[in-house]
N, C-alpha and C positions, 0 to 999 in steps of 0.2 A: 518512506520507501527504503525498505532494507538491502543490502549489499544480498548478489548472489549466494554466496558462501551464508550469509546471516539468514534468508530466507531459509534457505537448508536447513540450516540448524532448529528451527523455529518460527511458525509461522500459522496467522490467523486461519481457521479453518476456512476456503472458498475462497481464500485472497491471492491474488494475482501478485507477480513480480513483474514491474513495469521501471525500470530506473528512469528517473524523471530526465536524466543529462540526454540522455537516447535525441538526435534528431527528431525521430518522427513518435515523441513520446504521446504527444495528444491523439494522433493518428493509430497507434497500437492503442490506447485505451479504446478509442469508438471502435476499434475492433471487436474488441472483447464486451460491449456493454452494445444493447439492441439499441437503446435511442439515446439523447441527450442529453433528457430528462430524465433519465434511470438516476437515481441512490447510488452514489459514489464514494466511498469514503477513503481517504488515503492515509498511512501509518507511515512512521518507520520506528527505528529503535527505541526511541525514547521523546524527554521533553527538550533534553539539548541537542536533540537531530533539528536539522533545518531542512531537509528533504521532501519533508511533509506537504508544509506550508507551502514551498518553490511549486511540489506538487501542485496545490489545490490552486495556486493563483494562476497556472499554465491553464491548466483545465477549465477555468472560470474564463480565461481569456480566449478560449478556445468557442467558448459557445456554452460549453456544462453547464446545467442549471442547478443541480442537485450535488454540490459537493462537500464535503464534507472534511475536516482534518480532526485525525483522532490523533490529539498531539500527548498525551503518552505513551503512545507508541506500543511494543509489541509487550516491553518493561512494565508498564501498568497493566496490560492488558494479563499477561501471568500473576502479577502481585494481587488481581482481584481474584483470582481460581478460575479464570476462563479456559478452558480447551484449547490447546494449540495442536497442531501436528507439526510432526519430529521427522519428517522423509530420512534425516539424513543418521538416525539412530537404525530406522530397520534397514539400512543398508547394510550392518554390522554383522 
């Protein structure tokens, strides 16, 4: 899970900014996702982020069946040529 300001800057196309610290962080995901069982996958910066995994284990404690941790983060996710969007470039 990326920091505000990091999401900004970069970020998976269709993916959510949910900070995992958030109280009611399981409760704003099932917000956002129709059932429990949806595909979930959680990121943040990279492989030395730890936000990820705290992610996926809340989530799995919660009830989630389907989650997933994309533990290179948003770092790998550029270094392969994936698509990101840039909110915070066409603000300029």
């Amino acid at each position: 899970m990326l920091g505000r300001e990091d999401f900004e800057r970069a970020h998976i196309p269709g993916s959510e900014n949910v900070p995992v610290d958030r109280d009611d962080f399981a409760e704003r995901v099932e917000e956002l996702v129709s059932d429990k069982d949806d595909t979930i996958v959680v990121y943040c910066a990279s492989f030395d982020c730890e936000a990820s995994p705290k992610a996926a284990r809340k989530l799995d404690g919660a009830g989630f069946s389907n989650v997933y941790d994309f533990e290179g983060g948003i770092k790998e996710w550029m270094k392969a040529g994936h698509e990101v969007n840039r909110p915070a470039e066409s603000k300029a």
